[in-house]
C-alpha positions as CSV (number, residue, x, y, z in Angstrom):
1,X,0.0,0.0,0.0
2,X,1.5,3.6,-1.1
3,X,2.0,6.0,1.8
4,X,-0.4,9.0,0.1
5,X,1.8,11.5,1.9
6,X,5.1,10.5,-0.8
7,X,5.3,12.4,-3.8
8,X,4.8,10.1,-6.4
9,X,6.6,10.3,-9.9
10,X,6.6,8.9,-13.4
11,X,9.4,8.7,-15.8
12,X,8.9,7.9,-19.5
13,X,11.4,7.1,-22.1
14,X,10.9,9.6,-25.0
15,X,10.3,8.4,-28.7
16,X,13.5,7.2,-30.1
17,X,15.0,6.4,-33.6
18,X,15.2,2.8,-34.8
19,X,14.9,3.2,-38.4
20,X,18.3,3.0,-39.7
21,X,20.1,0.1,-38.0
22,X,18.9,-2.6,-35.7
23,X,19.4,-1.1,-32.1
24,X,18.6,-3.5,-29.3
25,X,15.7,-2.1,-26.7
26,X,17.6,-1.5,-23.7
27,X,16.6,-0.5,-20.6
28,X,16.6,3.3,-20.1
29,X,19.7,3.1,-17.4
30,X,19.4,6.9,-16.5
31,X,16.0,6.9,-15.9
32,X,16.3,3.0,-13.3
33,X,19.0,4.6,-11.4
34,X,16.5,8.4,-10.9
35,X,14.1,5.7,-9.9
36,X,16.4,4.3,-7.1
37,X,17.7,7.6,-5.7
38,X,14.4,8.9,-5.1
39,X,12.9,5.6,-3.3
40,X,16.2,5.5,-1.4
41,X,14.5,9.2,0.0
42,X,10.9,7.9,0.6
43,X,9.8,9.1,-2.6
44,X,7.5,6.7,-5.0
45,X,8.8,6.6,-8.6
46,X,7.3,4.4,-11.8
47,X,9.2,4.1,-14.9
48,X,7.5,3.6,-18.1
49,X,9.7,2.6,-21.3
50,X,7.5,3.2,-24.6
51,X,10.7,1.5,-26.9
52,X,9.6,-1.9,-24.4
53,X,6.2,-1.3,-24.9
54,X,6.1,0.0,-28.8
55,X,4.6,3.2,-28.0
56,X,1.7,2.2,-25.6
57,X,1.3,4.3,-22.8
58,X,-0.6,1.3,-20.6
59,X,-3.1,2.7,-18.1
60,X,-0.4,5.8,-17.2
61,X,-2.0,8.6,-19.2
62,X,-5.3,7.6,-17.5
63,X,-3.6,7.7,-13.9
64,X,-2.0,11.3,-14.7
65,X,-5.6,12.5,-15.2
66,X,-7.2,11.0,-12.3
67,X,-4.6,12.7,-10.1
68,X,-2.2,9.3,-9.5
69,X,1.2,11.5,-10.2
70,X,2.6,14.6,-8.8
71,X,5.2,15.1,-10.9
72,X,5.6,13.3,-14.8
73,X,9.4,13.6,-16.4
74,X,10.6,12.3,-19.8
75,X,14.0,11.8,-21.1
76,X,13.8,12.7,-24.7
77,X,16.2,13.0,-27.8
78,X,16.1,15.0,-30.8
79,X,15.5,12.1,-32.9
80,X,11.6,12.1,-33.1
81,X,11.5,15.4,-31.8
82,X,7.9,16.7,-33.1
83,X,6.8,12.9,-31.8
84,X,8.1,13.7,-28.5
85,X,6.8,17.6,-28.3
86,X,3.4,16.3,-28.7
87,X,3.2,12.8,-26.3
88,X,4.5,16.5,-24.0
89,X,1.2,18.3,-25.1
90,X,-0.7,14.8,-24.6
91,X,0.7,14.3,-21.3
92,X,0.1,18.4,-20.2
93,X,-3.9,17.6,-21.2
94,X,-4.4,14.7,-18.9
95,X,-2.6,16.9,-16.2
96,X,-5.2,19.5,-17.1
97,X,-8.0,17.3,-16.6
98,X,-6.8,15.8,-13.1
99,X,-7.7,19.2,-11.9
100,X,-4.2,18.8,-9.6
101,X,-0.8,21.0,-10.0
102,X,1.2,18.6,-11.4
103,X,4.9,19.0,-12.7
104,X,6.2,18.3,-15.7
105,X,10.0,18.7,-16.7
106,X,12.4,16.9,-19.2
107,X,16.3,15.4,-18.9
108,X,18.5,13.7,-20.9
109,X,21.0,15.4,-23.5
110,X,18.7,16.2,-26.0
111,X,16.7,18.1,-23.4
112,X,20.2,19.8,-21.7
113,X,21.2,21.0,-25.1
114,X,18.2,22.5,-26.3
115,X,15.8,23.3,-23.4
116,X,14.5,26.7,-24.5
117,X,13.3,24.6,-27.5
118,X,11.3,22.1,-25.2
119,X,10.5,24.2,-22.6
120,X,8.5,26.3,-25.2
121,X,7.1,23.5,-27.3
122,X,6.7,21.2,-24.9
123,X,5.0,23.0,-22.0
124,X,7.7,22.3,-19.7
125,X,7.4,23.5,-15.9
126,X,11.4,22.4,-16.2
127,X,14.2,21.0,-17.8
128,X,17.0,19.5,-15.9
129,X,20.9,19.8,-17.4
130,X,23.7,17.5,-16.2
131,X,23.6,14.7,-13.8
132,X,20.3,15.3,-12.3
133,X,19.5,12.7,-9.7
134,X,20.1,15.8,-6.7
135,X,19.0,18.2,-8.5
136,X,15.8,16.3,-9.4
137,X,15.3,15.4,-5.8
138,X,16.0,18.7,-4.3
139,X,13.2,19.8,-7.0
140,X,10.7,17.4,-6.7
141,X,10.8,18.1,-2.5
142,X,10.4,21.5,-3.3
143,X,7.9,22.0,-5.4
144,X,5.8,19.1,-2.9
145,X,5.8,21.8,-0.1
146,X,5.6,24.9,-2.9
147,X,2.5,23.7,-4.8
148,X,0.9,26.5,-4.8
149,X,3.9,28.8,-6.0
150,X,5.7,29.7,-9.5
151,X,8.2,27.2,-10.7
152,X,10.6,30.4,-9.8
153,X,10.1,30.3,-6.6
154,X,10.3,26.3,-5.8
155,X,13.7,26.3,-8.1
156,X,15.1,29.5,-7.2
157,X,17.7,27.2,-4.8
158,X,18.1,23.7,-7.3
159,X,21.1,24.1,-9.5
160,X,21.2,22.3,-13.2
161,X,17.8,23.6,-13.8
162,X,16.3,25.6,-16.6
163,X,12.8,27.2,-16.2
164,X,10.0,30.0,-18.1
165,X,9.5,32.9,-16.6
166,X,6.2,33.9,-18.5
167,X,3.1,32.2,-19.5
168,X,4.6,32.6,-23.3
169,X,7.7,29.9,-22.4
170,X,9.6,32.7,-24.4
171,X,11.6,34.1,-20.9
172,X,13.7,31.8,-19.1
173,X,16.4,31.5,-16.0
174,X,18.9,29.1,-16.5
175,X,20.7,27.8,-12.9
176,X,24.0,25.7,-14.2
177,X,25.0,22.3,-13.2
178,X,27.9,22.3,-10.5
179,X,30.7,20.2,-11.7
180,X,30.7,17.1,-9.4
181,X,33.7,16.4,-7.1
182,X,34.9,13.2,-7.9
183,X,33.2,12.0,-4.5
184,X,29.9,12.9,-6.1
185,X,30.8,10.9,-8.8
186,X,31.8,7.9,-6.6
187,X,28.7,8.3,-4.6
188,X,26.3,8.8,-7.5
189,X,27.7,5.9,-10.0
190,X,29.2,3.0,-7.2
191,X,27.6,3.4,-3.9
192,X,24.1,4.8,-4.7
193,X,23.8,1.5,-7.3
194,X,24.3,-1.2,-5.7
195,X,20.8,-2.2,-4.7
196,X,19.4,-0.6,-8.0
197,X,17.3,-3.4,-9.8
198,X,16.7,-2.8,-13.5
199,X,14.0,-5.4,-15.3
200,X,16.5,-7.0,-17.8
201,X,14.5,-10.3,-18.0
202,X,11.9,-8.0,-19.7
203,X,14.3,-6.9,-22.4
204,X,16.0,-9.8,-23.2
205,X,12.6,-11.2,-23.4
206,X,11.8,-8.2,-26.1
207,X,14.7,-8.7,-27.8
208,X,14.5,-12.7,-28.3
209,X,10.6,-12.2,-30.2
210,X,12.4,-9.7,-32.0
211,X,14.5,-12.2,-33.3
212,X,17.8,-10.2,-32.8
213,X,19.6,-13.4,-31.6
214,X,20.0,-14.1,-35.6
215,X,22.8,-11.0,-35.1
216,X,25.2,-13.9,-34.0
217,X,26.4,-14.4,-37.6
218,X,28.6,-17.4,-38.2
219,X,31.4,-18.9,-40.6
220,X,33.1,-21.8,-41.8
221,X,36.9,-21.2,-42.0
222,X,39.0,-22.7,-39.0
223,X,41.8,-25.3,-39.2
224,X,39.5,-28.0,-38.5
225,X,36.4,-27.1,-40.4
226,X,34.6,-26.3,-37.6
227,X,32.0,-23.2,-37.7
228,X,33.5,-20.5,-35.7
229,X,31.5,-17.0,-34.2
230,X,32.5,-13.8,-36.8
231,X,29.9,-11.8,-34.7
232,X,29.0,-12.9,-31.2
233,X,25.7,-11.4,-30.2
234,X,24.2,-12.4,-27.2
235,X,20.9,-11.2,-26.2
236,X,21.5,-11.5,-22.2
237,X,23.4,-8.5,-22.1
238,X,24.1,-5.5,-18.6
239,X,25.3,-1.8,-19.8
240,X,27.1,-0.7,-17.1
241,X,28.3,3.6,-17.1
242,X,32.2,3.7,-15.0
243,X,33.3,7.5,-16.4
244,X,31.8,10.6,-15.8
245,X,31.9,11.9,-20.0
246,X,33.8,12.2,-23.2
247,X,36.7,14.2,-22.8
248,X,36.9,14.9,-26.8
249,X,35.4,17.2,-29.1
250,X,34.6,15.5,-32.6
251,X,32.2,18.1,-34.5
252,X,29.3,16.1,-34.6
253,X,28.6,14.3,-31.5
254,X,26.8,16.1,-28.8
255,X,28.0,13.6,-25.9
256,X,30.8,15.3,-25.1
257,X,29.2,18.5,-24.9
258,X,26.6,17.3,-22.1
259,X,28.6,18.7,-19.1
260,X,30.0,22.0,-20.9
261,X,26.5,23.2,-21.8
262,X,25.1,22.1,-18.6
263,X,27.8,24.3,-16.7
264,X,27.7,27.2,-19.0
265,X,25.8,30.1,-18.2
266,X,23.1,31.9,-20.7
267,X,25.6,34.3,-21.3
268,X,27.8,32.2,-22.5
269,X,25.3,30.6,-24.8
270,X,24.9,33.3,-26.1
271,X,28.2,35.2,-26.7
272,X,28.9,36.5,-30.2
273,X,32.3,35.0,-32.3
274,X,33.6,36.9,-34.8
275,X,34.4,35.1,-37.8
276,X,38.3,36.1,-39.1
277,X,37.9,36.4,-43.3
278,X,39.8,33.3,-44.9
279,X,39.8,31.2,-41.3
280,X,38.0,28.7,-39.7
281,X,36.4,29.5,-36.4
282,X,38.4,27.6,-33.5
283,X,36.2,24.9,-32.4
284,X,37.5,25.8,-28.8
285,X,35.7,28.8,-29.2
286,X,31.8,27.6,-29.2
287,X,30.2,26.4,-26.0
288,X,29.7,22.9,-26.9
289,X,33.4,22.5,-27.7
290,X,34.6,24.8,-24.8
291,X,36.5,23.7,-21.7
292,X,35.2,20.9,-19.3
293,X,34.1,21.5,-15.7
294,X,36.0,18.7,-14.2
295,X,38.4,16.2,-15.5
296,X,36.7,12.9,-16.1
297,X,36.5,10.6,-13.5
298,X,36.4,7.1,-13.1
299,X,35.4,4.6,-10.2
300,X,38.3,2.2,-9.4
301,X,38.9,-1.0,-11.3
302,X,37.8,-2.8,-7.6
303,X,34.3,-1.1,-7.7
304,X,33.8,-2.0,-11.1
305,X,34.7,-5.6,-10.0
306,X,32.6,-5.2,-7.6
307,X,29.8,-4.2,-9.9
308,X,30.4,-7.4,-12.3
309,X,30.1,-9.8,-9.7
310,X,26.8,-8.2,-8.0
311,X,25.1,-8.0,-11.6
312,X,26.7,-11.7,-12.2
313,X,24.6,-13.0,-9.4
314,X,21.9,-11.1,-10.2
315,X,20.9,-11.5,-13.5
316,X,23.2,-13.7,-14.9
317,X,24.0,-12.3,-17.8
318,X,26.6,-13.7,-21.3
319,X,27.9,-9.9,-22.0
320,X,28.9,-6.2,-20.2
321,X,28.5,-3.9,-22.3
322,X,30.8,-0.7,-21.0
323,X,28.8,2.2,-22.6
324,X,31.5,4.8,-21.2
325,X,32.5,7.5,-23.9
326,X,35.8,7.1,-22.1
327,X,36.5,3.8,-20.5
328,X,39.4,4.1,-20.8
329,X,41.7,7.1,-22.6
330,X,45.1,5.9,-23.9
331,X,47.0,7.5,-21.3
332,X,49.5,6.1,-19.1
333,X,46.7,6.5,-16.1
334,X,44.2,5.1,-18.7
335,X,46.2,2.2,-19.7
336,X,47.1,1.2,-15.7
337,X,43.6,1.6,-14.8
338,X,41.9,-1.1,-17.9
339,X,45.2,-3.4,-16.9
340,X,44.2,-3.4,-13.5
341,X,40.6,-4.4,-14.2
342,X,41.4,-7.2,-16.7
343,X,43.8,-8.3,-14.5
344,X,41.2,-8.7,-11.5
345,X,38.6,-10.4,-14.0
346,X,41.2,-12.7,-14.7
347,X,41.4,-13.7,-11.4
348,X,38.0,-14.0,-10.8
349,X,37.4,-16.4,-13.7
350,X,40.3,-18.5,-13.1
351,X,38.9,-18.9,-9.7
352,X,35.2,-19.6,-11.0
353,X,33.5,-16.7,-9.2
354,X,32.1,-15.2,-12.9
355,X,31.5,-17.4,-15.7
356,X,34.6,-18.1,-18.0
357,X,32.3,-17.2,-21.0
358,X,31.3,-13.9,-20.1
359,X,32.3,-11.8,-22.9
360,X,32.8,-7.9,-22.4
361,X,32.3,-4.9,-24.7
362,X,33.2,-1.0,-24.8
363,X,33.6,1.9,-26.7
364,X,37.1,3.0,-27.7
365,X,38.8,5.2,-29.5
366,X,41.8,4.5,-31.7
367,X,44.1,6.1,-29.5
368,X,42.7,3.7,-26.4
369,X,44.8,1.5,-28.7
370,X,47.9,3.4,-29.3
371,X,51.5,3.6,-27.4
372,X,52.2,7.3,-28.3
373,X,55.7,8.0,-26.7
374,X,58.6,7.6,-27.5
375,X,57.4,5.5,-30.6
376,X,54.0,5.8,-31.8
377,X,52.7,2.2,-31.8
378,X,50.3,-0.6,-30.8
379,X,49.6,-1.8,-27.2
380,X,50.3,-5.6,-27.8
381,X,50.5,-5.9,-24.4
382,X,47.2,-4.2,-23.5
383,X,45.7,-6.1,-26.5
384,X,46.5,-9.4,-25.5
385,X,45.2,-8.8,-21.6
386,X,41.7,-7.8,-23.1
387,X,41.6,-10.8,-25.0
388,X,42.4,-13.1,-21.6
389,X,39.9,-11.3,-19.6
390,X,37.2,-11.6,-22.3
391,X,36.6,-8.6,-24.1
392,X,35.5,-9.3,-27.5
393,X,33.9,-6.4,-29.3
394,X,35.2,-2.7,-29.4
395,X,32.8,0.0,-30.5
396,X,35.4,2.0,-32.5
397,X,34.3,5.8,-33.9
398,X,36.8,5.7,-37.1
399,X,34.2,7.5,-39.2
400,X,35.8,8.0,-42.4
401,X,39.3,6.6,-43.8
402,X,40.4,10.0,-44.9
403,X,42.9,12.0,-43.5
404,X,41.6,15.1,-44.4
405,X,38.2,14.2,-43.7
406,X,39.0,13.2,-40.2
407,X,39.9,17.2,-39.8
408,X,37.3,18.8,-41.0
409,X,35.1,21.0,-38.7
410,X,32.3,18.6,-39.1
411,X,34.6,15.6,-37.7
412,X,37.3,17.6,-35.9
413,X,39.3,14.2,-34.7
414,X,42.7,15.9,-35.6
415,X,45.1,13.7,-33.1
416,X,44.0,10.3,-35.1
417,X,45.1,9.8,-38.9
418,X,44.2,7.2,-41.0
419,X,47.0,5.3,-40.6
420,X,46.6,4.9,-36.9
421,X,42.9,3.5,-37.7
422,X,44.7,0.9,-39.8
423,X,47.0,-0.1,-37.5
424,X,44.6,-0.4,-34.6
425,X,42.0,-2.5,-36.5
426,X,44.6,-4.9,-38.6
427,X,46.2,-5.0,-34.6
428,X,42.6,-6.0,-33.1
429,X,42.2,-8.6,-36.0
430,X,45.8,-10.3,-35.5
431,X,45.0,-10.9,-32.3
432,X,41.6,-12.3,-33.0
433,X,39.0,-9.7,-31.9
434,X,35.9,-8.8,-34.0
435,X,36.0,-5.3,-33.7
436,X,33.0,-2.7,-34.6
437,X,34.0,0.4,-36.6
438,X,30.9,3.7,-37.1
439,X,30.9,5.3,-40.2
440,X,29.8,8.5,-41.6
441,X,28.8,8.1,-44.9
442,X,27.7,11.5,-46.2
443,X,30.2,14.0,-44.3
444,X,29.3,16.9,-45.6
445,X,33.1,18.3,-46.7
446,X,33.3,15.1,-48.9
447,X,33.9,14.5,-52.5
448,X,32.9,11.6,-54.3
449,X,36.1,10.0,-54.3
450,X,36.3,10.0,-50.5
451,X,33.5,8.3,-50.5
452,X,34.5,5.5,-52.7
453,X,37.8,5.5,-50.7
454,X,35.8,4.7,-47.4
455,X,33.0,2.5,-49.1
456,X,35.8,0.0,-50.5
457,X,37.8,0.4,-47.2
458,X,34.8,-0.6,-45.0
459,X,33.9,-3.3,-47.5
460,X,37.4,-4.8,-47.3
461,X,37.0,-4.8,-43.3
462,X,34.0,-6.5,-43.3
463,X,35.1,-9.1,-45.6
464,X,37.9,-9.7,-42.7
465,X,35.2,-10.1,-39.7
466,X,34.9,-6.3,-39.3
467,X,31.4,-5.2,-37.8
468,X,31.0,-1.9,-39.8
469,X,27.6,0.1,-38.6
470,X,27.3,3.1,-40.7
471,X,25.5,6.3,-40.1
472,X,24.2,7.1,-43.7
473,X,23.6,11.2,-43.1
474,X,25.7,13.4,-40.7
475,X,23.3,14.6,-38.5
476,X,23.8,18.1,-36.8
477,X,22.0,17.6,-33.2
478,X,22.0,20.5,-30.8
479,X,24.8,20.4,-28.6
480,X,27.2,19.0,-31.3
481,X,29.7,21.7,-32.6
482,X,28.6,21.6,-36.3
483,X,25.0,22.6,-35.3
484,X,26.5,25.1,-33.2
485,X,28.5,26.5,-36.1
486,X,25.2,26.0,-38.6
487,X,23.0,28.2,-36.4
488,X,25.3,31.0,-35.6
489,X,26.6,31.3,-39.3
490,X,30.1,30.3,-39.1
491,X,30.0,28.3,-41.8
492,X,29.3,26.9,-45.5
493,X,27.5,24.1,-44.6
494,X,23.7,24.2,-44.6
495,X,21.0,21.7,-42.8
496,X,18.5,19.9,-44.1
497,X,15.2,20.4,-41.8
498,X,12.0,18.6,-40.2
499,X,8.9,20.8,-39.5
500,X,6.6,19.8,-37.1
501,X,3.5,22.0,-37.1
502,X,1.8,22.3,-33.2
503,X,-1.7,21.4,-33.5
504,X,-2.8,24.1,-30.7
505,X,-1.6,27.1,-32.2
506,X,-1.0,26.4,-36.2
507,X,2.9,27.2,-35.6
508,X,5.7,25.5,-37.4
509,X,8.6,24.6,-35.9
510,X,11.8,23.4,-37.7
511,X,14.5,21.1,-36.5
512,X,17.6,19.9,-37.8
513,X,17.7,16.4,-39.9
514,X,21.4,16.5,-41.7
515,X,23.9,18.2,-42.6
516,X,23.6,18.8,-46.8
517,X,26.7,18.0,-48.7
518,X,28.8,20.8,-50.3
519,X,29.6,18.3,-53.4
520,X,26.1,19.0,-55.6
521,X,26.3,15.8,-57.1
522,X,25.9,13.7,-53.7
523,X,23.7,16.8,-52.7
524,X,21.4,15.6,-55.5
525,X,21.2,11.9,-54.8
526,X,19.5,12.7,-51.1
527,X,17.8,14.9,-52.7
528,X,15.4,11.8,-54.0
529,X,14.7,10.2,-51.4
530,X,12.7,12.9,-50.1
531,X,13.9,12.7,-46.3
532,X,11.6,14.7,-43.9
533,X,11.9,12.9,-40.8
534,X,15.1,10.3,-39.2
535,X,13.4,7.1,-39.8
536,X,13.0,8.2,-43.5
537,X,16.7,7.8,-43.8
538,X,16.0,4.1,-44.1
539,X,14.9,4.5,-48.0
540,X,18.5,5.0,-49.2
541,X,19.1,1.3,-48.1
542,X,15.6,0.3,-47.8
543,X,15.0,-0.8,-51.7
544,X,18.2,-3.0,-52.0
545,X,18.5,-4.4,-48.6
546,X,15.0,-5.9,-49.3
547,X,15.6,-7.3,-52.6
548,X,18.9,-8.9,-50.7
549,X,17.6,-10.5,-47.9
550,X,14.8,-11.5,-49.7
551,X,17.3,-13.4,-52.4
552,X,19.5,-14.6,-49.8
553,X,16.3,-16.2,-47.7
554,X,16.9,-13.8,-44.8
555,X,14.1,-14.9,-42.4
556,X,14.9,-12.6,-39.4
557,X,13.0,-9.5,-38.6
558,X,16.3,-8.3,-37.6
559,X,19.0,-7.6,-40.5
560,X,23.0,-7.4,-40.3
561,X,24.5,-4.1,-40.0
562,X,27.0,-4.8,-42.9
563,X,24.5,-5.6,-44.9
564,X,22.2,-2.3,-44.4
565,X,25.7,-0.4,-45.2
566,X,26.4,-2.4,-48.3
567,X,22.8,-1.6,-49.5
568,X,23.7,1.8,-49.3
569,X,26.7,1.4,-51.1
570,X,25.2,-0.4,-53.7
571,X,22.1,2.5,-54.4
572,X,25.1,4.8,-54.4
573,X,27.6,3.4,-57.2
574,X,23.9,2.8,-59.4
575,X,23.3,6.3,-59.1
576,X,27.1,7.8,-59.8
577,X,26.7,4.6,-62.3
578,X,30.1,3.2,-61.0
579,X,28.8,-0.3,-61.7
580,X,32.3,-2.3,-61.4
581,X,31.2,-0.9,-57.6
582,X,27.6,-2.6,-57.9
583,X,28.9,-5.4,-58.4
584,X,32.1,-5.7,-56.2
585,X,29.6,-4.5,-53.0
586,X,26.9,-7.2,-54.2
587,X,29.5,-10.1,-54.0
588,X,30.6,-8.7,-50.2
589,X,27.3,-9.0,-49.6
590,X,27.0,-13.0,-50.3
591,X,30.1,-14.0,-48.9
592,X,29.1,-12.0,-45.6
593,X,25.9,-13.5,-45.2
594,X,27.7,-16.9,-46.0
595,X,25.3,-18.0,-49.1
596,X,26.5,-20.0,-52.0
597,X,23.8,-19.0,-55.2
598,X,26.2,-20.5,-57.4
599,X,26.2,-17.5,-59.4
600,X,29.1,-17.7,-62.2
601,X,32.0,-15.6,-61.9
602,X,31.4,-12.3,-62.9
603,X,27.5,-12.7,-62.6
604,X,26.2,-9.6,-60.6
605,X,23.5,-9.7,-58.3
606,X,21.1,-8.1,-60.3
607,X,21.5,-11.1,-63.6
608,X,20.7,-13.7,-60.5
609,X,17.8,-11.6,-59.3
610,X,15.8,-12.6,-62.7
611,X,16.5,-16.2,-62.3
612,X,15.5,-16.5,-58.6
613,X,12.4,-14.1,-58.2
């Protein structure tokens, strides 16, 4: 029975893009771990996941209009923005019908970066920036002794909070995050989790009907004939978060910038740069590629043991998945720090206390990889420990195998060249690992030979047990330094936008989709396929990847990364009628998908098509 004197709070997941590749539903970590802090304070909290549920809302809209809920939060994202502003407006009527103050706010990055945007369209009381599970208690007690007040009064002492002054939502005060002390962080992402319980069963139950366990492609090949694993995909999998944020600043990713535009000040937002005639604008120069409020911080390899071995008992799970932007960071203190921890989850499975079969996977960067003094080289040594503790896949951002591309404002990863990329995957494959390299297709400063450059590259890769998942269109989200430099003029590259009209007052409001090409030609082949929302982006593969799968037998609902890229490698070349490509990329597709159509050599895909449909 619920005490009626606790505040009471629901937390939805926001509408989410799935169009383009497979993404496993996972649970909503952010949103389980507000949950915990605020029952760990005597206050009730329900969590709601529409990507688990497919976009029903259960019996929780009806319980926000009979009064059930005192405060209602999302986390959203820009990807379905105009599908998230209005479940906001949905959600704001059933308050309105409960005939009860009830408060409604936002989180998340995509909320952080943009909240004068959501505050406005979505009828926000608030949106919180930064880490927010303080900040979000501090306001949630507040306002449930302040009903009856303005949210400027109940927030005028909660920090990482953003808030309208007038009815219009056109005013607003902005309070900035506080850069944690690395105590905070300790407390918030080691001590404060270890009774959290997160329904994974319910996931990995999702994810089996969806029929994502066909992900675990397969080869023949080793000395003895035996089928061997070229992508091991297991569906019982933990994300676990160990760093505090990204301590880079590539030009289109808004992760990094999460922290810095939580801790900046309006201000600061705001503050004019001068472009110098014939020069680039310093990236250092905008807020979302500005200096970081506090160096990033990690819990020790012991707690992260420690977190392992909890979860192990658990939920017995077959895979971590380390979602950290910086797990580790190719420094010496980086490097000592991943040693440590593989050296401890050595022990433990030599000793039986985890499964000798969990597997482990994280994002890296090349440079996790690379020994860069006095020699610039590969960490054998560092490799090799990985592989003997059990980490399998690495979530690599390479994002285009062109030097000059990699420098571009758009990209801005200026310590990595190609060659380094080269030498850290060839490295990862030597020793036997499978690792997973994003791609960025359409970067707006290419030319058409780039593209081919990277196409072929990637294909080569994945022909070699490379996991390629590529990002067909750069997309320019708030908080990323390329939307940044879009909207204050700063450069010669234009975006491509979504309008979504609000059905209360006729207004249209326009968000960014992608960033357009400069080179006309590839300009011209996005053109056609019409794209006027994110999950639209899935007709420049769409046509060929059916007409593959469907030749190849595919029956999974769930399709191979490679072979989405591929399919948009192949619409390409037909279009820039580069048909030695059409063919070249239709045979990778085959021998990826390990199918034998005893096709004759030479015989494209397209002469078999007639012979099999």
């Amino acid at each position: 029975m619920l005490n009626p004197k606790k505040t009471r709070v629901l937390l939805y997941t926001g509408y989410h893009d799935h169009a383009i590749f497979y993404s496993v539903v996972s649970p909503p970590i952010g949103l389980y771990r507000l949950k915990n802090y605020l029952e760990r304070r005597e206050m009730h909290c329900d969590v709601h996941d529409l990507g688990l549920t497919q976009g029903d809302f259960g019996d929780t809209l009806e319980k926000i209009s009979k009064g059930y809920y005192d405060v209602v939060g999302a986390s959203v994202d820009t990807d379905k923005m105009g599908k998230n502003f209005q479940m906001l407006l949905d959600i704001k009527k059933k308050i309105k019908q409960s005939g009860k103050k009830v408060m409604l706010v936002c989180g998340g990055q995509g909320a952080a970066h943009d909240y004068k945007t959501w505050i406005k369209e979505g009828k926000l009381d608030a949106v919180l920036l930064g880490f927010a599970e303080k900040n979000f208690y501090d306001l949630c007690l507040s306002f449930s002794k302040n009903k009856d007040k303005h949210v400027k009064e109940y927030a005028k002492n909660v920090n990482g909070i953003a808030f309208p002054t007038n009815d219009q939502r056109t005013e607003f005060v902005k309070y900035p995050s506080k850069p944690l002390t690395e105590k905070e962080f300790e407390q918030l992402n080691y001590t404060e989790i270890k009774d959290l319980h997160i329904p994974y069963k319910d996931y990995w139950d999702y994810t089996y009907k969806e029929g994502a366990a066909a992900l675990n492609l397969r080869k023949e090949g080793d000395a003895h004939g035996d089928m061997v694993d070229t992508q091991k995909f297991f569906v019982e999998t933990i994300r676990l978060y160990t760093s505090s944020h990204c301590p880079w600043r590539c030009g289109f990713c808004s992760s990094h910038s999460f922290l810095r535009t939580s801790n900046a000040t309006q201000e600061r937002e705001d503050k004019k740069i001068e472009k110098e005639e014939g020069k680039e604008v310093s990236m250092n120069k905008l807020v979302t590629c500005g200096p970081q409020p506090h160096p990033v911080y990690r819990i020790y390899p012991k707690q992260i043991y420690e977190l392992i071995q909890m979860h192990c008992d658990k939920y017995k799970p077959r895979v971590f998945l380390f979602n950290d932007d910086a797990f580790w960071d190719g420094s010496n203190e980086g490097f000592k720090h991943i040693m440590e921890l593989c050296d401890l989850i050595i022990e433990a499975k030599e000793k039986g206390k985890i499964d000798k079969n969990i597997i482990f996977n994280c994002q890296a960067k090349i440079g996790d990889f690379i020994i860069k003094k006095p020699v610039r080289k590969l960490h054998d040594e560092l490799i090799i420990k990985l592989k003997k503790a059990g980490f399998y896949h690495f979530g690599t951002g390479v994002e285009t195998f062109s030097d000059k591309l990699l420098r571009v404002q758009s990209i801005n990863k200026k310590a990595i060249s190609e060659a380094d990329q080269h030498m850290v995957i060839n490295g990862l494959l030597k020793h036997g690992f499978s690792p997973s390299v994003n791609l960025i297709l359409f970067i707006p400063e290419s030319t058409i030979e780039d593209m081919f450059n990277t196409m072929k590259t990637a294909t080569e890769y994945m022909l070699n047990g490379v996991q390629i998942a590529m990002t067909p269109l750069l997309r320019p989200q708030p908080g990323s330094g390329i939307h940044e430099l879009i909207t204050k003029g700063l450069t010669p590259i234009k975006a491509k936008y979504a309008e979504w009209k609000n059905p209360e007052n006729g207004e249209i409001f326009k968000y960014p989709l992608y960033c357009i090409p400069l080179d006309k030609k590839i300009a011209q082949f996005i053109e056609e396929f019409d794209i006027k929302e994110f999950e639209d982006m899935e007709r420049i593969s769409g046509p060929e990847q059916e007409r593959i799968v469907k030749m190849v037998k595919w029956k999974s609902k769930v399709v191979p990364r490679p072979v989405t890229a591929l399919s948009v490698f192949i619409t390409l070349s037909r279009f820039l009628e580069r048909y030695d490509y059409v063919e070249y990329f239709e045979k990778a597709v085959f021998e990826i998908l390990g199918r034998n159509l005893s096709a004759k050599p030479g015989e494209s895909l397209q002469a078999k098509e007639s012979l099999i449909l």
